[in-house]
C-alpha positions in Angstrom: 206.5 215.8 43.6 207.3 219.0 46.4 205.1 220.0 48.5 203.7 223.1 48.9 204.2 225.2 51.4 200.8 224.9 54.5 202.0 228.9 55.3 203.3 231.9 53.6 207.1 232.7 54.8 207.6 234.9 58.0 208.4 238.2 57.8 211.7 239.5 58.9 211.2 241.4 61.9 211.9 245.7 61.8 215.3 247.0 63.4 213.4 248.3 67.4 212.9 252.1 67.2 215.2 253.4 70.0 216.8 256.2 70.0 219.6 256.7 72.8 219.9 260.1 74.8 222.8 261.3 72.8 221.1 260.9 69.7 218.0 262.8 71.0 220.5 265.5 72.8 222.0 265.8 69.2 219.2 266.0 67.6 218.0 269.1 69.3 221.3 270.7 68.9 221.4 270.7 65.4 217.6 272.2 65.2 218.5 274.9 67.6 222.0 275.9 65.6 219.9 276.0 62.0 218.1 278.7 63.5 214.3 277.1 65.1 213.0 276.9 68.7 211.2 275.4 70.8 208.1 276.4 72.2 206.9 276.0 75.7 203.2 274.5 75.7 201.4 274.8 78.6 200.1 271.7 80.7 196.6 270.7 79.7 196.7 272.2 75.9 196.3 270.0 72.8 197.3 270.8 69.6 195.2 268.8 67.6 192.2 270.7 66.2 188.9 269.3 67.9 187.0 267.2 66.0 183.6 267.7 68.2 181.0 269.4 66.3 179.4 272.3 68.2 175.7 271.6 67.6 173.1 274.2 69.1 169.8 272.5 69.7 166.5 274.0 69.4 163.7 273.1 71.1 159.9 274.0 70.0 159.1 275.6 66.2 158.9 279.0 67.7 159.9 281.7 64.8 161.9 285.0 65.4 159.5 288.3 64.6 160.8 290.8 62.5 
């Protein structure tokens, strides 16, 4: 009788993400040459949208006249 197996079989690991200089170098140059740019962002600015919620708080049930 075989026995069964105590784990499930190990995964193969994935190739390392590196990227070499040259690649990144030729990377830009080809999305210069079809025609984009790049933009300069200035230090400090994000350009993910914000996900706080702007929430005004009122204090006291006083009503507006009018």
């Amino acid at each position: 009788m075989a026995r069964k197996p105590t784990r499930a079989a190990a995964k193969k690991k994935q190739p390392a993400a590196v990227e070499t200089s040259e690649s990144i170098e030729e990377q830009t140059r080809l999305f210069l040459k079809s025609g984009n740019k790049i933009d300069f962002i200035q230090s400090g600015v994000s350009g993910q949208p914000t996900m706080a919620v702007n929430k005004q708080i009122k204090l006291g049930n006083k009503q507006k006249a009018g």
